[in-house]
N, C-alpha and C positions, 0 to 999 in steps of 0.2 A: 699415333703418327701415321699407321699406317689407315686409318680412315681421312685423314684429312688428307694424305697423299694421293687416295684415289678419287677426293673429290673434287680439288685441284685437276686434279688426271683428266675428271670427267669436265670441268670449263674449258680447259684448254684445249681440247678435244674437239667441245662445240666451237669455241672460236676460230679453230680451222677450221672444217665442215664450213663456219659464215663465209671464212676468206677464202672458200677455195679449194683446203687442202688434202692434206691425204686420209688417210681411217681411220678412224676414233679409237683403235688398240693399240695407240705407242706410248711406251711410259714416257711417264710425264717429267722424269730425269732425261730424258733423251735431249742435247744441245740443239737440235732445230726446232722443238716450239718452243723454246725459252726465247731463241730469237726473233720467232717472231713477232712474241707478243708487245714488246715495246713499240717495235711498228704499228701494228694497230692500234696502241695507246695513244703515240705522237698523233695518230691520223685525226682522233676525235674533234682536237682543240683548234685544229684546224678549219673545219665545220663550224663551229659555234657562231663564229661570227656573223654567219648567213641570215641566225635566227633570233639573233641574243637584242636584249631591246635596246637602246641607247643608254651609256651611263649617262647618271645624274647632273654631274659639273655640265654637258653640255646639252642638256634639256633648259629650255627657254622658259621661265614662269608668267604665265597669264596676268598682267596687273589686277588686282582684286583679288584675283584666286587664291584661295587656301594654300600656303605651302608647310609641307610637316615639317618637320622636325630634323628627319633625316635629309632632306634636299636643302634643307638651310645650311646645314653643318655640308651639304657636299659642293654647295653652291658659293658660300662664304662673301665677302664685300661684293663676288659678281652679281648678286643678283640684286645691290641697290641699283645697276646700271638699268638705263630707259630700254625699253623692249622696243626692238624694231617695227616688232608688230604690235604694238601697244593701240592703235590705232582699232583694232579689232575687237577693241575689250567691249562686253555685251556685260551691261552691270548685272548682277546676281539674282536670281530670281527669291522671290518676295520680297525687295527692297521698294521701298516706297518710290514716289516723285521727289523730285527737288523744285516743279513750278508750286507757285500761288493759285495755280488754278484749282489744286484740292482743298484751302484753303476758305472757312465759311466767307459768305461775302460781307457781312458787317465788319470779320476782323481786317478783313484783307483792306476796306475801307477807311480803315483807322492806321493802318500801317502807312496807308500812303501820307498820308498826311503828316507832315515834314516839318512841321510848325510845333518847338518846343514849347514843353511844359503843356501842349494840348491836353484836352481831356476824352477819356475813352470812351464816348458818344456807345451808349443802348448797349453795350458789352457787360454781363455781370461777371463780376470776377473769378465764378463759376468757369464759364467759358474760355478766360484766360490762363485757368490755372491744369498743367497736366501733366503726369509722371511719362518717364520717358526711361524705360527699362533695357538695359542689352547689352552693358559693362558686367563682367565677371568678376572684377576684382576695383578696388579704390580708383576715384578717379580723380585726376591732378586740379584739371582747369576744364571751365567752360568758358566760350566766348561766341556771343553774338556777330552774326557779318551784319553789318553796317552797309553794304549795297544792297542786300537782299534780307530786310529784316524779318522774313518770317523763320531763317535757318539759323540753326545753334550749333556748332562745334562743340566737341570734348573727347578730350583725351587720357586713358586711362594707362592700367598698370598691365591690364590684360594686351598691350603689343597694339592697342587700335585705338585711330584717330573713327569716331563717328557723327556722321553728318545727321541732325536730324531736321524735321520738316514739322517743325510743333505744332501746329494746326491742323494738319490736316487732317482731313477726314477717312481716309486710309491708313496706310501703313506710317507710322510718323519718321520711323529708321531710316535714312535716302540712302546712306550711302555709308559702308563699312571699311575701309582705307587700312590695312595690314601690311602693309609696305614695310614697316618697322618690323625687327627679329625681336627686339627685348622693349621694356617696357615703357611709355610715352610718357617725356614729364609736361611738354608744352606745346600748344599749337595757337596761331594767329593767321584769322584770315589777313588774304592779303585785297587792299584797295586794286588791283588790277584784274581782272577777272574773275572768275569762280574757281581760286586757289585756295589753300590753307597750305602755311608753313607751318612744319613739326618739326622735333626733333626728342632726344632720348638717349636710354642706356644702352643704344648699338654706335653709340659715336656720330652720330650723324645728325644733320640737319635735312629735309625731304618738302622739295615744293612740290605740290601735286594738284593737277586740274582738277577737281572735284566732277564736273559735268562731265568729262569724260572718261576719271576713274584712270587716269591717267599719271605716271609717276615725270612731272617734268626734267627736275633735276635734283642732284643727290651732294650735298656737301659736308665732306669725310674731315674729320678731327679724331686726333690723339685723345681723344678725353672723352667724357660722358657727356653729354650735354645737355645743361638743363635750363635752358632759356630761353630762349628766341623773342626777338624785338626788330619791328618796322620803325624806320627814322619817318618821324611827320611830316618831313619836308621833302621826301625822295624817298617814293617806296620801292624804288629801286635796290634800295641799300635795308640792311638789315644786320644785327649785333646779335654777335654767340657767345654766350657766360657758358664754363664750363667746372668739368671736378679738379682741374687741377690749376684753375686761377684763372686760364687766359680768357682772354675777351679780345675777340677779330669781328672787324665791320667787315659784310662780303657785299659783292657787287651783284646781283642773281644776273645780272645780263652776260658777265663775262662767267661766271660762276668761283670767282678769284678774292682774296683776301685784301683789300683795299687798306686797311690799318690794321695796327696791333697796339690793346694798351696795356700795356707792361708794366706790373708790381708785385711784388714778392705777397700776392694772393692767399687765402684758403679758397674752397667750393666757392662760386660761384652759385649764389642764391637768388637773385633777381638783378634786373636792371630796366630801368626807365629812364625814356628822354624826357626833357623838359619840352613843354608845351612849342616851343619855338624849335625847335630839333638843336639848338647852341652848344646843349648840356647835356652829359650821359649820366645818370646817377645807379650806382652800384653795391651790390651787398654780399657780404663773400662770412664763410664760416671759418674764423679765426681759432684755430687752434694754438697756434706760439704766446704764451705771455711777453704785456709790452709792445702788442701790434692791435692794441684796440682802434689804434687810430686807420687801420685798414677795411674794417669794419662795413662800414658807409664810405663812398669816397663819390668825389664829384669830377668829372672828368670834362675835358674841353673838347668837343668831336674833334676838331678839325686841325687841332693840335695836339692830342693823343695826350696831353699830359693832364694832372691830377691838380684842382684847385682847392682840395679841401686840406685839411688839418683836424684830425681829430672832431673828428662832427660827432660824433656819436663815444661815450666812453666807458660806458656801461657794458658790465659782460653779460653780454646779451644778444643772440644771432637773431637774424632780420631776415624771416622769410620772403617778406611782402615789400615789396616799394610803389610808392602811388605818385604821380602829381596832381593836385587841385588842379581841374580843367580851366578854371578863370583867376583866383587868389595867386599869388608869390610864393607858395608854401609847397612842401611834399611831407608825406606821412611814411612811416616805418613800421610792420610789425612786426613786434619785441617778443620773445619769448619769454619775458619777462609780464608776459599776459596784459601786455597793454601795446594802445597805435603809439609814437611818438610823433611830437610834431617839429618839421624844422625848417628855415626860410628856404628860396631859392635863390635867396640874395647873397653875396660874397658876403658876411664869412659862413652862411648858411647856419647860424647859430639854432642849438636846440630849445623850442621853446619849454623852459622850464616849470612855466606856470599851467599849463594844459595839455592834456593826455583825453584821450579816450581808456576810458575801463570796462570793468564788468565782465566782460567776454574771456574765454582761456584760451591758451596756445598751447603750452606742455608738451611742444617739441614734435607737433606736428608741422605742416607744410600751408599752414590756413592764409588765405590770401584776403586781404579787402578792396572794395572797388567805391569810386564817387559815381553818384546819381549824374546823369546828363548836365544838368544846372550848378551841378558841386552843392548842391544845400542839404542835402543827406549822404551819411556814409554807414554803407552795410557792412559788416567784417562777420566771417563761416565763427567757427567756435566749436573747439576740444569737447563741449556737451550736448551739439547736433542742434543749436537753438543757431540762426540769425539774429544779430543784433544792430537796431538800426541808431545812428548817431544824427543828432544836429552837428553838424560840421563846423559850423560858426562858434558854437557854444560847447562844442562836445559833449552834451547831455545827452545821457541815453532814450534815444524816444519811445520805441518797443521794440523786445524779444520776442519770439517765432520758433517753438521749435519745430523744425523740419526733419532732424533724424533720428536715429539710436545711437548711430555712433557720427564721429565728427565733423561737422559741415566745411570742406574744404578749401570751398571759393563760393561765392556768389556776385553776381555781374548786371547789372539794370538795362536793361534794352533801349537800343539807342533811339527809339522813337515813342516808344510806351514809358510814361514818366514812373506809374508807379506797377510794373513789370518785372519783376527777379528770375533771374535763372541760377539755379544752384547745383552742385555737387559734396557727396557724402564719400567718407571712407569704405563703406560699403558697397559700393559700386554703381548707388541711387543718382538720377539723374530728375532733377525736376524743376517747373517754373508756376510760376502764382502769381495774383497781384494782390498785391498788398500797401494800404493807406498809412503812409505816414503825418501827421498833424505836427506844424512846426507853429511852434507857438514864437 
C-alpha cells in the first residue's frame, strides 16, 4: 500500500506541476489534490470534440463505394437514402466500359441487327462464347438489357448486382452496384434508360442508374423481397413478391404502392405477367395443408382479384414461372423435377398430357426461360448441365454441361438467336453459343 500510495503521490504531484500548482512534497491524502483532480478530468472531454473525427450515422456513403460492416450497422435503412452528392460518383477504378465501342467490330455488327431469328454472320462461336468471373458466392439470375444488347446483368448472394460488358476487349466487369446490405435475389433491367431494378434480403427493392452508378430510388417492405417484375405495357409500374405473401404494384414515378393483392399467401416465389400486361401469374411456397390451390394463382392487374382455382394440385413448389412470348400457354417449374404446362386461357387448365423432363430441381431456385421465337426452351438443372427443350413438342433436344454444381438460370439474348447466358451456384457467370436443331 504504501508503494502504490507514493506512486499515486508521485502522478498527482505531476498533474499539478502540469496545472500550475504547488510542489511535489504533499501527501497525496492531503484534500486539495483530490480536488483538483476531477477538474482536470472534466476538462479532457471537453477538448475532444475539437479533434475527434465524425461519428459514423452521420458520414455520407459514396454510391459504389465499399461500405463495411461496421457503417452499415451504424448507418441502418439511412443509408438506402439517395446521396445528395451522388452526382460525384467517379466509378471505381479497374471497372471496365459500359459503351460498344470496346466491343470487336463484327460482334458489335451483328448486334445491331434487329431482325429475328437472323443469323450470326462470320462469328465463330468461339468468339461468342466467355466466362465472366467476380461473384463470390451463388448467383440468383442473369438478364440481358434489351436496349443495349451487348450488357448482362446478374445478381448474386454475395450483396452485388453486376453489370458486365461481355465482349469487350478490356475489362468485361463495368460496373459493381453494392447498394444492397444482404443478399440479391433479383434484378431486371428496366426499358427506360440505363437502370436495373433489384431487390433482396435487406427488404428492399433499388432502382439505380447504372451509367452513373447512381442509387435513384429505394422502396422499403416489411418482408424479404424476392422478385421484381416490369408490367409490359407501362414500365412505369412494377410488382413485389415477397416472404411473407404480399404482392404490391409500385408506381417508380411517385415511388408509392398503387395496388395490393391480397391472399392468405406462403413466400413469394415468382411472378409473371401475361404477354398483354391483363394478367399477373404467381407462385408462392405453401406450407399449410389444403391450400394447394394457392400455389399458382392468376390474378386480374387492374382489378387485384384472383381468377384461378386450383390451377396447379400437386405438392410441389414453383420456383420459375414463364409465359410463351407468342402461344396462350405459361410453364411452371416443379420441384417435382419437371416444367409443367398450363393455358393462359380461363380456366387456365394444366396440361396433363405434356411436361418437359430429364432436368433436376431438388429444391433449388433453377429458373427456365423461352428462346426469342418461343421454339426452344432452356431450363439451368440441380446437375450443372443445360437442357434445351422443343417447346412445341417438349422433346429434349440437347444437354450442355456447363457446371459442377447447379446451373441456376439461363436466359437467350435477345438478338443473338442461338446465344445463352448462364449462372451456377457457385458463383460462375458465363455465355456461349450454342445450336439447337429442331427437327
Amino acid at each position: 500500500m504504501d508503494l502504490l500510495s507514493k506512486a499515486y503521490a508521485a502522478a498527482s504531484d505531476d498533474d499539478e506541476n502540469d496545472a500550475g500548482g504547488g510542489s511535489g512534497h504533499s501527501n497525496p491524502f492531503v484534500p486539495p489534490p483530490k480536488r483538483i483532480r476531477p477538474e482536470i478530468s472534466m476538462a479532457r472531454p471537453i477538448q475532444m470534440p475539437a479533434y475527434r473525427r465524425p461519428s459514423l450515422p452521420t458520414e455520407v456513403p459514396i454510391p459504389g463505394r465499399y461500405i463495411s460492416k461496421r457503417q452499415r450497422a451504424a448507418l441502418g435503412m439511412e443509408s438506402g437514402r439517395t446521396d445528395s452528392n451522388a452526382g460525384d460518383f467517379d466509378p471505381s477504378l479497374g471497372m471496365g466500359s459500359l459503351s460498344d465501342s470496346d466491343v470487336p467490330h463484327g460482334i458489335l455488327t451483328t448486334l445491331r441487327r434487329h431482325m429475328k431469328g437472323s443469323v450470326v454472320s462470320n462469328q465463330s462461336p468461339q468468339s461468342l462464347s466467355t466466362a465472366l468471373n467476380g461473384h463470390t458466392k451463388p448467383v440468383n439470375v442473369v438478364q440481358w438489357s434489351t436496349t443495349h444488347a451487348h450488357l448482362l446483368a446478374s445478381a448474386g448472394m454475395d450483396h452485388t448486382v453486376c453489370i458486365w460488358n461481355v465482349w469487350s476487349r478490356g475489362q468485361k466487369r463495368a460496373r459493381i452496384l453494392n447498394f444492397h446490405h444482404a443478399a440479391v435475389k433479383d434484378v431486371k433491367w428496366s426499358q427506360q434508360g440505363l437502370s436495373v431494378l433489384s431487390c433482396g434480403y435487406d427488404c428492399t427493392s433499388r432502382l439505380v442508374d447504372v451509367e452513373k452508378g447512381m442509387e435513384a430510388q429505394v422502396f422499403k417492405e416489411d418482408q424479404i423481397v424476392e422478385v421484381v417484375k416490369f408490367s409490359p405495357d407501362n414500365y412505369n409500374l412494377f410488382v413485389s413478391g415477397g416472404s411473407k405473401g404480399l404482392l404490391k404494384l409500385w408506381d417508380i414515378r411517385t415511388g408509392t404502392v398503387v395496388h395490393e393483392y391480397v391472399r392468405s399467401l406462403g413466400p413469394i416465389l415468382d411472378v409473371e405477367f401475361t404477354v398483354d400486361g391483363k394478367h399477373l401469374i404467381t407462385s408462392s411456397d405453401v406450407s399449410k395443408s389444403n391450400l394447394s390451390e394457392n400455389s399458382i394463382i392468376v390474378w386480374d392487374v387492374s382489378r387485384q382479384v384472383p381468377l384461378s382455382n386450383q390451377v396447379y394440385a400437386e405438392a410441389y413448389t414453383c420456383p420459375s414461372i414463364r409465359c410463351h412470348p407468342l402461344e396462350p400457354y405459361f410453364i411452371a417449374q416443379s420441384n417435382g423435377n419437371y416444367i409443367a404446362i398450363f393455358s393462359t386461357r380461363p380456366p387456365f387448365k394444366l396440361d396433363k398430357y405434356k411436361r418437359y423432363e430429364s432436368h433436376g430441381v431438388y429444391g433449388f431456385p433453377i429458373k427456365c426461360n423461352f428462346s426469342l421465337d418461343g421454339r426452344i426452351l432452356a431450363s439451368g438443372s440441380s446437375d450443372g448441365f443445360i437442357y434445351f427443350y422443343n417447346s412445341k413438342t417438349s422433346k429434349l433436344l440437347k444437354k450442355v454441361k456447363a457446371y459442377e454444381q447447379a446451373c441456376i438460370d439461363v436466359v437467350f439474348h435477345p438478338t443473338l438467336p442461338n446465344v445463352v447466358a448462364s449462372c451456377s451456384w457457385n458463383g460462375e457467370v458465363s455465355v456461349f453459343h450454342q445450336d439447337c436443331n429442331i427437327n
